[in-house]
C-alpha positions in Angstrom: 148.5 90.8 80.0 147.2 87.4 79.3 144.9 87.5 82.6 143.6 90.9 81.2 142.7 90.1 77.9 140.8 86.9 79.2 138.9 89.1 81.8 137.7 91.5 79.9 136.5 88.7 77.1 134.9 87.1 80.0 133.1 90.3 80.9 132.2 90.7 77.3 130.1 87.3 77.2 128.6 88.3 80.6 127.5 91.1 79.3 125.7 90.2 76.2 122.4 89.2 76.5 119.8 88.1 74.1 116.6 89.3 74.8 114.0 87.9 72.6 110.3 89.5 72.4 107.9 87.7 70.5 105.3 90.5 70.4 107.4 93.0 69.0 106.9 95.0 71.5 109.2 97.5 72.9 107.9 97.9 76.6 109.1 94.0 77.8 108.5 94.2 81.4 110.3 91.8 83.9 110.0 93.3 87.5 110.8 90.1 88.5 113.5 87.3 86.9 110.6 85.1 87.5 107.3 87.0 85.5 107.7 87.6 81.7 105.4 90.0 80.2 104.9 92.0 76.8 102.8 94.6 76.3 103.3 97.3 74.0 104.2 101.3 75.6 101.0 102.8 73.9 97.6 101.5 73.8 94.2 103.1 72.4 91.6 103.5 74.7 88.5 101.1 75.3 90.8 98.6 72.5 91.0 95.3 74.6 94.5 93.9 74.5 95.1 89.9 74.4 98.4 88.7 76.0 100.0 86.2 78.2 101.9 86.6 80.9 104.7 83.7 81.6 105.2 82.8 85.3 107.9 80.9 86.8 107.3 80.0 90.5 109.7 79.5 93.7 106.8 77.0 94.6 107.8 74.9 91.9 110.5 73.3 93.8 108.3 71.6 96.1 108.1 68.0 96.1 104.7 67.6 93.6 103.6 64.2 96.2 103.5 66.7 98.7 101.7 68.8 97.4 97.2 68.0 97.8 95.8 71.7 95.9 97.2 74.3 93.9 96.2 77.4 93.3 98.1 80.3 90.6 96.2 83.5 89.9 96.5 86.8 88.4 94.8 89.6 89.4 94.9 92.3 87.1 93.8 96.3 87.4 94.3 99.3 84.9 94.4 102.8 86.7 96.7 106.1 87.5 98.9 104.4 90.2 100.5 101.5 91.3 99.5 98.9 93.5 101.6 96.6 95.7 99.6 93.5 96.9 96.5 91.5 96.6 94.8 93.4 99.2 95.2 96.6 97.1 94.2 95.5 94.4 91.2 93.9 95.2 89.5 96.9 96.7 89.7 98.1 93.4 88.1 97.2 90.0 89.8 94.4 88.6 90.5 91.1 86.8 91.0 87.7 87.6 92.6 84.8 85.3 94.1 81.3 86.1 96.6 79.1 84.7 95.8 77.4 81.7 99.2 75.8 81.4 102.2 75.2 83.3 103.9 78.6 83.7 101.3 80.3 81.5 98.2 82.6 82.2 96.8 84.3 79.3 94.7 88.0 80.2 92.6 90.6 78.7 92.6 94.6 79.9 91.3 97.5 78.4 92.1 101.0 79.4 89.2 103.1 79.7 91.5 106.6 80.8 93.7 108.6 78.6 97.0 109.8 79.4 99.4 108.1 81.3 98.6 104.8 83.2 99.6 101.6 85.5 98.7 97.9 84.3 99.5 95.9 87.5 99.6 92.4 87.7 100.0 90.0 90.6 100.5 86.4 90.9 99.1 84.8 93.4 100.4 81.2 93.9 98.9 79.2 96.7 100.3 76.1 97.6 98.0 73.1 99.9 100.9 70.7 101.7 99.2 66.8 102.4 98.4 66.3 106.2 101.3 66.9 107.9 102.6 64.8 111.1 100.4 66.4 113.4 97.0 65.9 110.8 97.1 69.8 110.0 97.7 71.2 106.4 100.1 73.9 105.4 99.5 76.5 102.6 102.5 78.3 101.3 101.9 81.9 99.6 104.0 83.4 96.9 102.9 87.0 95.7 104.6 88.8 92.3 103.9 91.7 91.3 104.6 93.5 87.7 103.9 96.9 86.9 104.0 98.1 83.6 103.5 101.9 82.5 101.6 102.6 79.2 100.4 105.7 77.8 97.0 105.5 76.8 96.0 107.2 73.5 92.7 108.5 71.3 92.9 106.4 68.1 93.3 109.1 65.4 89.9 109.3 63.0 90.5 108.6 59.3 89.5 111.2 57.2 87.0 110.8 54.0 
């Protein structure tokens, strides 16, 4: 009985989170355990919206001697659907920021459509490797991408 209680205390603590948003906003998106981003679920149209997306990247483990350019950027595109790579959303209207600090890249959209609609984001992290043995360079590509749906509403008109 004493295995049990411990178990299911154990699963208890497991189970708690603490999930913090510093926006107050109740649409925090995390496709991926990596990207952290808050926007809020409704947004007026043509109102620009100032946020930051926080990044963590697998390419942060590389050795930083090793490594001769770096490149982290986040494309960003408002519209009805969803896209799934930097090829997709660059035939499209759309956004580009950089990192301003280590892990952080803060962004501007504005939604210019009412009704439901996609903000995607995708990271972009290029990595240049020093001349290797045989003189070449290596890049190393990481892609994220984060999705977040919003619906997009008239701001109502205050009456006189």
């Amino acid at each position: 009985m004493m295995k049990f209680n411990n178990l299911i205390f154990v699963l208890f603590l497991i189970s708690c989170t603490n999930v913090t948003n510093k926006n107050n906003y109740p649409n925090v998106q995390e496709n991926d355990e990596n990207i952290t981003l808050n926007l809020p679920n409704a947004i007026f149209i043509n109102e620009k919206i100032k946020d930051t997306i926080y990044y963590k990247s697998p390419l942060d483990t590389i050795n930083i001697s090793d490594i001769e350019e770096r490149f982290i950027i986040f494309y960003t595109a408002t519209d009805t659907m969803k896209f799934k790579n930097v090829k997709e959303i660059e035939s499209t209207q759309h956004q580009m920021f950089i990192e301003e600090e280590k892990g952080m890249i803060p962004f501007t959209i504005k939604f210019d459509r009412l009704g439901d609609n996609y903000f995607t984001g995708i990271i972009e992290d290029q990595v240049i490797l020093e001349n290797l043995k045989n003189g070449k360079a290596r890049i190393i590509t990481n892609e994220s991408v984060v999705t977040v749906k919003v619906r997009v509403k008239e701001r109502k008109k205050q009456k006189i």
